[in-house]
PDB file of N, CA, C and O in Angstrom:
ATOM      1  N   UNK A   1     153.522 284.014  43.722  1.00  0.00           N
ATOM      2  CA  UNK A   1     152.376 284.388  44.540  1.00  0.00           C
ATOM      3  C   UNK A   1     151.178 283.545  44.127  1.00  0.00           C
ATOM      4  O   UNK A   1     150.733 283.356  42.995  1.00  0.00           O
ATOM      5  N   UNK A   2     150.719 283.042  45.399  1.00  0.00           N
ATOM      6  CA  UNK A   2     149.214 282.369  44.418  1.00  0.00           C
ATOM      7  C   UNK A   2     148.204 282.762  44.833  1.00  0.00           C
ATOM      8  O   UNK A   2     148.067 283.205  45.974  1.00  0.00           O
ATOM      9  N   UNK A   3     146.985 282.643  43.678  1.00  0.00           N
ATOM     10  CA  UNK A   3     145.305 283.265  44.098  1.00  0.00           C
ATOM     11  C   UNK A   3     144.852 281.834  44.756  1.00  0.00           C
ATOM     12  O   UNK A   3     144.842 280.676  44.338  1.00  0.00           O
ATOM     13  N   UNK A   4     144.614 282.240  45.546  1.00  0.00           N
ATOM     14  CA  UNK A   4     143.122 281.357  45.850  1.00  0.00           C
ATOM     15  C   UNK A   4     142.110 281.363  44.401  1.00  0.00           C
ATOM     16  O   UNK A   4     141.899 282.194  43.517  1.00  0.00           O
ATOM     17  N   UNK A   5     141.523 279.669  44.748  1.00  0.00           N
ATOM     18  CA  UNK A   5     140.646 279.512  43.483  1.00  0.00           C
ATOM     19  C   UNK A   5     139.876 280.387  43.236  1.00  0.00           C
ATOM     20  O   UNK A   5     139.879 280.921  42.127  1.00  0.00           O
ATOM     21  N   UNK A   6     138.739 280.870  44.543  1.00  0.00           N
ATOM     22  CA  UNK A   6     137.636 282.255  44.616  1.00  0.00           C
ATOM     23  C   UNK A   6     138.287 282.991  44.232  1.00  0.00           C
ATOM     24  O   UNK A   6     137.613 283.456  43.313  1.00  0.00           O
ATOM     25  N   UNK A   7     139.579 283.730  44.246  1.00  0.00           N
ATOM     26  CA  UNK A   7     140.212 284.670  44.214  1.00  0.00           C
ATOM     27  C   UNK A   7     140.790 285.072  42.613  1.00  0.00           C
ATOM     28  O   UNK A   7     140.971 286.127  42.004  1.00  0.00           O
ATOM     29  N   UNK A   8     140.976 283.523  42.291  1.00  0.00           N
ATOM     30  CA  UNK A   8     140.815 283.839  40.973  1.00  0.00           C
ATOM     31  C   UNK A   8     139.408 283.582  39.792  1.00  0.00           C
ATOM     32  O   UNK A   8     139.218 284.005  38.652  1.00  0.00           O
ATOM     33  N   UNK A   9     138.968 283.099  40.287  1.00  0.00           N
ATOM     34  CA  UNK A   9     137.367 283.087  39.547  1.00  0.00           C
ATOM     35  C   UNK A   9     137.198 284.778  39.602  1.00  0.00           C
ATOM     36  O   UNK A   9     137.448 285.336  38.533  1.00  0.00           O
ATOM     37  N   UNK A  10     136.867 285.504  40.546  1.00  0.00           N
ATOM     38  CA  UNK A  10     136.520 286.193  40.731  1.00  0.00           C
ATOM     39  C   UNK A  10     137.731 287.313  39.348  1.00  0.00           C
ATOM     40  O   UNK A  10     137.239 288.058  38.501  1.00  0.00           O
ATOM     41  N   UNK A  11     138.927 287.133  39.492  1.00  0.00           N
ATOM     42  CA  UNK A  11     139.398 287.817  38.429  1.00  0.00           C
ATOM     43  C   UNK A  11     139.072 287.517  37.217  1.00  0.00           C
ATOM     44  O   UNK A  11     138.894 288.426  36.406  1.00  0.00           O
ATOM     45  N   UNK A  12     138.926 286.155  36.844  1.00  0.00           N
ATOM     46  CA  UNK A  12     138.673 286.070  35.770  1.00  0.00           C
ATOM     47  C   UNK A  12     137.035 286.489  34.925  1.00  0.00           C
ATOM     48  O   UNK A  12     136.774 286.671  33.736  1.00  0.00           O
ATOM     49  N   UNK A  13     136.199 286.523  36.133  1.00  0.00           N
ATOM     50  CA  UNK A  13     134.992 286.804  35.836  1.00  0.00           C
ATOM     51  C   UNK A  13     134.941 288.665  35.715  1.00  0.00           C
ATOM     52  O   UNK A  13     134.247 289.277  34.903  1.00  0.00           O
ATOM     53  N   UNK A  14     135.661 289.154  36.519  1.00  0.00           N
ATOM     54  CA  UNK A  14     136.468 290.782  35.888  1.00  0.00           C
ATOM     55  C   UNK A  14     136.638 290.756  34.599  1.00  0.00           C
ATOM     56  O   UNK A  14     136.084 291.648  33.956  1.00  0.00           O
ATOM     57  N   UNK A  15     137.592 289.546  33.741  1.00  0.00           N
ATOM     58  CA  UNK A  15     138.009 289.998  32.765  1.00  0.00           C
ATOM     59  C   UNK A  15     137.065 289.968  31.767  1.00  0.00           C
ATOM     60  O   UNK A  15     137.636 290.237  30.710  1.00  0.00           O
ATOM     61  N   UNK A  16     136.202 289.823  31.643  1.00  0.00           N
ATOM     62  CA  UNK A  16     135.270 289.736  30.637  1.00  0.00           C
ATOM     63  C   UNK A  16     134.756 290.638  30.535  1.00  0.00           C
ATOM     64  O   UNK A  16     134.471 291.341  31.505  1.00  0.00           O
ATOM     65  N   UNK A  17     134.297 291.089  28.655  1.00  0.00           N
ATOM     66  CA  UNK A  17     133.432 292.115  28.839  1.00  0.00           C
ATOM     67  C   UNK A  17     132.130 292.129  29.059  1.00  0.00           C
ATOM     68  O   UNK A  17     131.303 291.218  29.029  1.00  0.00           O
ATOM     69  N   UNK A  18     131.998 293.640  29.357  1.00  0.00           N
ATOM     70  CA  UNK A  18     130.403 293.697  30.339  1.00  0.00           C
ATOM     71  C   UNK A  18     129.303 293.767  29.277  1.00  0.00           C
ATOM     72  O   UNK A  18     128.134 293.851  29.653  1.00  0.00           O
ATOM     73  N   UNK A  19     129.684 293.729  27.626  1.00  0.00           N
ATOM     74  CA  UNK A  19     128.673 293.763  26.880  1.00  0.00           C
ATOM     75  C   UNK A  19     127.691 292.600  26.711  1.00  0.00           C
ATOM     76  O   UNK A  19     126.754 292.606  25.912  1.00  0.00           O
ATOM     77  N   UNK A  20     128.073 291.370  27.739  1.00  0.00           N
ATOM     78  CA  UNK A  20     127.057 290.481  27.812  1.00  0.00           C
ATOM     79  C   UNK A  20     126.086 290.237  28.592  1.00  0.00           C
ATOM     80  O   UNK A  20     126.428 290.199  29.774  1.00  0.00           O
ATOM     81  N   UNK A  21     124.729 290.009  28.346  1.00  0.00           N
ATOM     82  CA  UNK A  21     123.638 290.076  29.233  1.00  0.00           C
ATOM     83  C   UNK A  21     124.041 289.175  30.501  1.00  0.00           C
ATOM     84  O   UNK A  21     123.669 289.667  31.567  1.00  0.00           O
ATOM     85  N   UNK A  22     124.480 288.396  30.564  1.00  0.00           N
ATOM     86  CA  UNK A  22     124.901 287.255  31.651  1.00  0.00           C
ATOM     87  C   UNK A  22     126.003 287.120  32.032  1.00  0.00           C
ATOM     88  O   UNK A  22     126.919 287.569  31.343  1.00  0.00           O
ATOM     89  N   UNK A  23     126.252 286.504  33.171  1.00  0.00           N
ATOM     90  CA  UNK A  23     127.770 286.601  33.560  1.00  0.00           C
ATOM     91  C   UNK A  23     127.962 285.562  32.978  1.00  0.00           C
ATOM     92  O   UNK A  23     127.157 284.803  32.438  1.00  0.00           O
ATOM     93  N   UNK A  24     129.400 285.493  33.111  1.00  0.00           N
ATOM     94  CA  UNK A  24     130.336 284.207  32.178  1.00  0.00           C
ATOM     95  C   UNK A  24     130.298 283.183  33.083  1.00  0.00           C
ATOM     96  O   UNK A  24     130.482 283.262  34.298  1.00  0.00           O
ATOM     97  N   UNK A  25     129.923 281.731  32.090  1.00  0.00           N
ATOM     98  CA  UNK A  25     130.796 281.227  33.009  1.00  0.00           C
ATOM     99  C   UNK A  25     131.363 280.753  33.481  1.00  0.00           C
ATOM    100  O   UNK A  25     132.381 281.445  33.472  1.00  0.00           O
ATOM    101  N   UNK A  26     131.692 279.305  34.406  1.00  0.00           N
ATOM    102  CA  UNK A  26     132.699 278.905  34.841  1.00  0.00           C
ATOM    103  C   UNK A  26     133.969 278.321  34.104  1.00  0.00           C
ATOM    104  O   UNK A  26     135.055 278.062  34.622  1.00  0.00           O
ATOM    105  N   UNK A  27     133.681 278.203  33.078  1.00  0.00           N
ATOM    106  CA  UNK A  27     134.688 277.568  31.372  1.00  0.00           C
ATOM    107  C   UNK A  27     135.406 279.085  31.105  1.00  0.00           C
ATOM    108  O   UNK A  27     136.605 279.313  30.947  1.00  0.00           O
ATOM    109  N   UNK A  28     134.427 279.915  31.106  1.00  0.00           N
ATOM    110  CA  UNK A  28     135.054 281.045  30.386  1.00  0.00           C
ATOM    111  C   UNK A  28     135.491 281.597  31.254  1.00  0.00           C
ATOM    112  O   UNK A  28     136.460 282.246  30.862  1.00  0.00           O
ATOM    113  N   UNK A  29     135.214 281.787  32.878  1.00  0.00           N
ATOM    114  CA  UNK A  29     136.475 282.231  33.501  1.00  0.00           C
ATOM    115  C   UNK A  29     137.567 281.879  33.901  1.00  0.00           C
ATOM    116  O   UNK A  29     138.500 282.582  34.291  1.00  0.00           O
ATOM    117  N   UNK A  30     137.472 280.498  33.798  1.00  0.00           N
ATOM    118  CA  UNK A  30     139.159 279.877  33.781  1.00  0.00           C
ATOM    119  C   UNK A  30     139.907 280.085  32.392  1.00  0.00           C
ATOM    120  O   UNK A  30     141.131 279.971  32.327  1.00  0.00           O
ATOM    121  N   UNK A  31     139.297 280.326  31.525  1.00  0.00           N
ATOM    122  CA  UNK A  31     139.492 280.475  30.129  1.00  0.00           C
ATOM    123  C   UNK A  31     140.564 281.697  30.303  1.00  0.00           C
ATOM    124  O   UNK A  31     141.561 281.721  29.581  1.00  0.00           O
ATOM    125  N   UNK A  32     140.368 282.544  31.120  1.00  0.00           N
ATOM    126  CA  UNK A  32     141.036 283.678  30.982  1.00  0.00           C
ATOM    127  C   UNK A  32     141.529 284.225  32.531  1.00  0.00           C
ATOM    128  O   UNK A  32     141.702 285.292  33.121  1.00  0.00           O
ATOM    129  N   UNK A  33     141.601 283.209  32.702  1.00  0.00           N
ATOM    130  CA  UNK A  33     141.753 283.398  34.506  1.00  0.00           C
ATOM    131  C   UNK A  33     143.941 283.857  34.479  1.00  0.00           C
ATOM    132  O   UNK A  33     144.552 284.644  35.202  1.00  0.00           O
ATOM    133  N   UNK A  34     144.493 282.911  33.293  1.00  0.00           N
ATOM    134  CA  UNK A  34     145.802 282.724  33.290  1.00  0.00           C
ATOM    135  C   UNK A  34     146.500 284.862  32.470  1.00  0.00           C
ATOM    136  O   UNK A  34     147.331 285.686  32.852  1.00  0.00           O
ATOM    137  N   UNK A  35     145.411 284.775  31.184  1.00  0.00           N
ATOM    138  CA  UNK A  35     145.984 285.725  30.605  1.00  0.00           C
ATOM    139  C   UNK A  35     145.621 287.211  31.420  1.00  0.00           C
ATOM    140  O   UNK A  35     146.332 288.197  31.224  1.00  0.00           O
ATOM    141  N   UNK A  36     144.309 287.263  32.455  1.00  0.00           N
ATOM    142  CA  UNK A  36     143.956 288.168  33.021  1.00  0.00           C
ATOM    143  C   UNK A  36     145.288 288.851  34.031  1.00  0.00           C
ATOM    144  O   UNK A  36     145.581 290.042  34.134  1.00  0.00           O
ATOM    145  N   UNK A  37     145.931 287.701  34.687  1.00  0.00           N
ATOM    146  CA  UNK A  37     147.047 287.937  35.709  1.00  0.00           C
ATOM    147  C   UNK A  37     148.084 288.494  34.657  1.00  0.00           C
ATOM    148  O   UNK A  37     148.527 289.641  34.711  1.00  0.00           O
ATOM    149  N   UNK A  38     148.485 287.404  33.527  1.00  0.00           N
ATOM    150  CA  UNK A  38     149.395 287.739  32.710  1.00  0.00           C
ATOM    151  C   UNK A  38     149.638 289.528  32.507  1.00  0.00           C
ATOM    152  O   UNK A  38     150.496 290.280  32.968  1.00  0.00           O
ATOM    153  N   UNK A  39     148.756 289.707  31.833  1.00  0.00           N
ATOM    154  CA  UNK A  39     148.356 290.666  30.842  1.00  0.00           C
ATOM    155  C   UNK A  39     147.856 292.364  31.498  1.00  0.00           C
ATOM    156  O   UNK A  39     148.107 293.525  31.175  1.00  0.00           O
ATOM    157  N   UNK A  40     147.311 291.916  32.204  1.00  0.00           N
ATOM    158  CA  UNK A  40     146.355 292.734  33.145  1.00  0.00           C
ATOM    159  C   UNK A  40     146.271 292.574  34.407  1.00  0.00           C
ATOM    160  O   UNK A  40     145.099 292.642  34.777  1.00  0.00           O
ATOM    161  N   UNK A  41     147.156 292.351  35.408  1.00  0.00           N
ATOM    162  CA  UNK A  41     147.146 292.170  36.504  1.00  0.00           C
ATOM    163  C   UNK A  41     146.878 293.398  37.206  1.00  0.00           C
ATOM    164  O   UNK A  41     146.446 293.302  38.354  1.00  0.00           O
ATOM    165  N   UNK A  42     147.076 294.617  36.670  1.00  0.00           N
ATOM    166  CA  UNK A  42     147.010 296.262  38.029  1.00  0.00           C
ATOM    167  C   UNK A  42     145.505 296.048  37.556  1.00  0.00           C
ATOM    168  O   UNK A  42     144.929 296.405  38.584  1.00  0.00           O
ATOM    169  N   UNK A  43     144.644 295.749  36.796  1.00  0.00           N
ATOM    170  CA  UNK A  43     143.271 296.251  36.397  1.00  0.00           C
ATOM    171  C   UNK A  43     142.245 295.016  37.571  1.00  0.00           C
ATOM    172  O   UNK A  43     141.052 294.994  37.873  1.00  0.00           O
ATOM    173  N   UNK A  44     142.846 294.563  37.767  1.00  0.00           N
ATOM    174  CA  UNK A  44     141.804 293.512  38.972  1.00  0.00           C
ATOM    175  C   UNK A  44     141.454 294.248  39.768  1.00  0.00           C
ATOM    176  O   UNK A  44     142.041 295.105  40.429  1.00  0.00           O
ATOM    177  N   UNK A  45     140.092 293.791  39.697  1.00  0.00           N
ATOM    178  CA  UNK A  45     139.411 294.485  40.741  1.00  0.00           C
ATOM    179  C   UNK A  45     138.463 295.534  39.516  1.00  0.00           C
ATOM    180  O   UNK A  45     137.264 295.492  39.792  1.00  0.00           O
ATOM    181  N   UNK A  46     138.596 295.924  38.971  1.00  0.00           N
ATOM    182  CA  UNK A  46     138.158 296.895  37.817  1.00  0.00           C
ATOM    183  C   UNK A  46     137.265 296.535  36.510  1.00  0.00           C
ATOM    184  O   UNK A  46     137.406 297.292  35.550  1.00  0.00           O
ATOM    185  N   UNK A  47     136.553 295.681  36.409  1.00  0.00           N
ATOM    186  CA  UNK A  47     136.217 295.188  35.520  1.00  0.00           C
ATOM    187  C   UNK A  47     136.171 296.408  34.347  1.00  0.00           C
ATOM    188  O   UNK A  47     136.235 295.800  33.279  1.00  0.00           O
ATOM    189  N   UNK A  48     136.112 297.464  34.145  1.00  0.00           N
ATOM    190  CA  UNK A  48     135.740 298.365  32.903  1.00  0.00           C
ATOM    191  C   UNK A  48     137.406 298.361  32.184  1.00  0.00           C
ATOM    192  O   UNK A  48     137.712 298.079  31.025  1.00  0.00           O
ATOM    193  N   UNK A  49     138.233 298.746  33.236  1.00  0.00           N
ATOM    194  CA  UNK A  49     139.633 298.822  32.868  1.00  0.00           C
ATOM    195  C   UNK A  49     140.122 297.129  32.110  1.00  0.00           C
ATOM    196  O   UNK A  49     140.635 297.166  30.991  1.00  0.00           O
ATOM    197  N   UNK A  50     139.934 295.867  32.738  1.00  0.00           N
ATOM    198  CA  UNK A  50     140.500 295.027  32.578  1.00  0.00           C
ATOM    199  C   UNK A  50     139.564 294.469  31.818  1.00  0.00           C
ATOM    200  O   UNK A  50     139.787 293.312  32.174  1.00  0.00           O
ATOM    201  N   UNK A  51     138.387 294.331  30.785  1.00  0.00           N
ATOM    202  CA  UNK A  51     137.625 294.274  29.777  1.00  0.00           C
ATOM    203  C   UNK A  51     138.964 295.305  28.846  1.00  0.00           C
ATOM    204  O   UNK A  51     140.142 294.963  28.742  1.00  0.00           O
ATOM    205  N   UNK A  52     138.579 296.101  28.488  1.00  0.00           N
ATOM    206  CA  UNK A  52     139.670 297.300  27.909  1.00  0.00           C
ATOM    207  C   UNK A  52     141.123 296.175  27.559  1.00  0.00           C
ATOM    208  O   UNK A  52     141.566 295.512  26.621  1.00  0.00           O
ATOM    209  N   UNK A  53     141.468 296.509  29.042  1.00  0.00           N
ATOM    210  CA  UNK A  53     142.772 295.256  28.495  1.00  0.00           C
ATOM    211  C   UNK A  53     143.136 294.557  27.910  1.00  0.00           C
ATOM    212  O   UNK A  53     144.152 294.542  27.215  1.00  0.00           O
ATOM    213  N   UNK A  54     141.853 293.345  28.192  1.00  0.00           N
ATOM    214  CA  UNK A  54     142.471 292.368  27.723  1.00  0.00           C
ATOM    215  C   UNK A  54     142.169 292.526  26.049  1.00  0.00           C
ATOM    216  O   UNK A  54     142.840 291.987  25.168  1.00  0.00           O
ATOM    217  N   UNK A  55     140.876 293.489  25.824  1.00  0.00           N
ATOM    218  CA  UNK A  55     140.596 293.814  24.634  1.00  0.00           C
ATOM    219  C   UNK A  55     141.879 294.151  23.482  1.00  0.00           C
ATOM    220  O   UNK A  55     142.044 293.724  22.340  1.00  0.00           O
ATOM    221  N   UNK A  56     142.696 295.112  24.324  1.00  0.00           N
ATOM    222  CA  UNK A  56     144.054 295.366  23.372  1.00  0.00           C
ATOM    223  C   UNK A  56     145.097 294.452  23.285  1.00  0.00           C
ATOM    224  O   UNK A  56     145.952 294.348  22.405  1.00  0.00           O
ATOM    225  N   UNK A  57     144.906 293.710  24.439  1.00  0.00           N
ATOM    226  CA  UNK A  57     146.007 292.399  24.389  1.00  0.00           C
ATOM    227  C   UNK A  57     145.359 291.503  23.613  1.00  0.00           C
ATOM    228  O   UNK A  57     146.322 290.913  23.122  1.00  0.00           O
ATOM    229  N   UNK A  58     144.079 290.823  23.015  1.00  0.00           N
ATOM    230  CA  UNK A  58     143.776 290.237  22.179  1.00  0.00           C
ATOM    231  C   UNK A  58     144.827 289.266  21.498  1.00  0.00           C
ATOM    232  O   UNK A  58     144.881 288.126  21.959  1.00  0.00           O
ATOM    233  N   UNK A  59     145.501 289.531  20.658  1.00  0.00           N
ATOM    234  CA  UNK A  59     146.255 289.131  19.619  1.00  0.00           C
ATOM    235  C   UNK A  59     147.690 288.019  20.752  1.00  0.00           C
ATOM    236  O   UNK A  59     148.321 287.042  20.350  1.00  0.00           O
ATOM    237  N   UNK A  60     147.780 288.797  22.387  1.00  0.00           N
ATOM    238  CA  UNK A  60     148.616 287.824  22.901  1.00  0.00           C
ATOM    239  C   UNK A  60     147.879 287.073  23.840  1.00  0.00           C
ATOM    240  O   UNK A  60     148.476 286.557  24.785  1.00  0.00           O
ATOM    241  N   UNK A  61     146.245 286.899  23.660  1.00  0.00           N
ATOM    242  CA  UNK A  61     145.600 286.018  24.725  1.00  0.00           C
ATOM    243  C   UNK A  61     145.778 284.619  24.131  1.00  0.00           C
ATOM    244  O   UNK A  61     146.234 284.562  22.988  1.00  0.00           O
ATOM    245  N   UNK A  62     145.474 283.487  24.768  1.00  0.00           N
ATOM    246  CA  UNK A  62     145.661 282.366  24.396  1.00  0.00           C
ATOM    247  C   UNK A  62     144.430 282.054  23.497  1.00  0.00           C
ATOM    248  O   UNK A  62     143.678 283.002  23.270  1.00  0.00           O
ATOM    249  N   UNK A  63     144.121 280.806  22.942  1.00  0.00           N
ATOM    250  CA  UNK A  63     142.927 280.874  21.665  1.00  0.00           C
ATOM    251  C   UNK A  63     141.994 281.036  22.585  1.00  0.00           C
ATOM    252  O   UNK A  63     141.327 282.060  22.430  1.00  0.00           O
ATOM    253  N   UNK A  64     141.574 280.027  23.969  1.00  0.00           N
ATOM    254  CA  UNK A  64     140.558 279.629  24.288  1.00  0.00           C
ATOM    255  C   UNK A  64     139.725 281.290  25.279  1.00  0.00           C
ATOM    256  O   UNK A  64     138.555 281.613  25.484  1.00  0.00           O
ATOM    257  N   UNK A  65     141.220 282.008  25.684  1.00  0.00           N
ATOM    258  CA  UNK A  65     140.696 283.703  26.074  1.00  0.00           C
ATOM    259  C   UNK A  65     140.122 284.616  25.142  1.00  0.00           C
ATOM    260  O   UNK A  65     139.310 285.513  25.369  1.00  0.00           O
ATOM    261  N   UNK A  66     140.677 284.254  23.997  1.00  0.00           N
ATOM    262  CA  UNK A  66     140.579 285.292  22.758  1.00  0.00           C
ATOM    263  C   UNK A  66     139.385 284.624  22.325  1.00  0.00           C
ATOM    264  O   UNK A  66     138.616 285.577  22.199  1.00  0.00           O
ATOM    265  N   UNK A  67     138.703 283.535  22.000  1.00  0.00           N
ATOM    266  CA  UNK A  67     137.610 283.410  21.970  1.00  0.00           C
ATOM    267  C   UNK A  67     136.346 284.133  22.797  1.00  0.00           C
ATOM    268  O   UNK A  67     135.308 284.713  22.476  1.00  0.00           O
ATOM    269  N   UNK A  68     136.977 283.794  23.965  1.00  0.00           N
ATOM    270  CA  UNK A  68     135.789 284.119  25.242  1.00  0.00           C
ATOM    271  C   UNK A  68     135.209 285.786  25.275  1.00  0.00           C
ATOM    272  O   UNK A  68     134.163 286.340  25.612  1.00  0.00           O
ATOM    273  N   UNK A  69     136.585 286.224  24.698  1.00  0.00           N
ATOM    274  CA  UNK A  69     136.633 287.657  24.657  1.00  0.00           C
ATOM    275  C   UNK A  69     135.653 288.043  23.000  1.00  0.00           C
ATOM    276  O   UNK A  69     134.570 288.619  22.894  1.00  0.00           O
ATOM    277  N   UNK A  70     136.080 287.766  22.473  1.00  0.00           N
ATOM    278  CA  UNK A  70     135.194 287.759  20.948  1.00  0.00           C
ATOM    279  C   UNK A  70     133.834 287.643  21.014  1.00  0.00           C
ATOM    280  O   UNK A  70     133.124 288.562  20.607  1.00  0.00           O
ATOM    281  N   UNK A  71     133.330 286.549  21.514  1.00  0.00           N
ATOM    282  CA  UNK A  71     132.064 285.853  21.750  1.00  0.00           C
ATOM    283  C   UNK A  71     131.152 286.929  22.986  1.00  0.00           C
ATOM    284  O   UNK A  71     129.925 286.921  23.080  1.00  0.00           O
ATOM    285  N   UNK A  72     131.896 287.626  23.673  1.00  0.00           N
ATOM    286  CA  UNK A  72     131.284 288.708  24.569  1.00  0.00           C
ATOM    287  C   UNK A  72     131.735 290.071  23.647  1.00  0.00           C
ATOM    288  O   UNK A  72     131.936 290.998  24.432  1.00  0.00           O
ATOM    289  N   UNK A  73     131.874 290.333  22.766  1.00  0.00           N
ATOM    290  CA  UNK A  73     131.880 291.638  22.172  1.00  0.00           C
ATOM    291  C   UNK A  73     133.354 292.325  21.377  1.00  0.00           C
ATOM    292  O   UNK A  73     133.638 292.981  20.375  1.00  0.00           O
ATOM    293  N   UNK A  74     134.072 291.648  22.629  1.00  0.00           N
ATOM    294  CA  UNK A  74     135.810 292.580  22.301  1.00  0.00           C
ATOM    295  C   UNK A  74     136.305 292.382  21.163  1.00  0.00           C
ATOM    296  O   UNK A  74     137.375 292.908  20.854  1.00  0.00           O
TER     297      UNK A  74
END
């Protein structure tokens, strides 16, 4: 199945957590654009749930997600 690019920006900018004053961005949502589908695909659309997520998946995000995720709070 494939996202459209918007379609996935837009998830990946979901996956981030909301503890940052600014939205993420365009580095850090491709950053996590791959492990968001991976990992967390029912939580799209949800940003509180799929922050959460990817938070516990941590340890199987790739470096450059698990950074992005760190650096915003998780």
């Amino acid at each position: 199945m494939k996202i459209s690019a918007v379609a996935a920006l837009l998830l990946a900018a979901s996956a981030l957590p909301a503890a940052a004053q600014s939205g993420p961005s365009v580095q850090e949502q491709m950053a996590c654009r791959g492990d968001a589908s991976k990992f967390c695909a029912e939580h799209i659309g949800k940003p509180p749930q799929m922050n959460a997520c990817l938070r516990v998946n941590k340890s199987k995000l790739s470096d450059s997600c698990r950074k992005v995720v760190e650096s915003r709070g998780g």
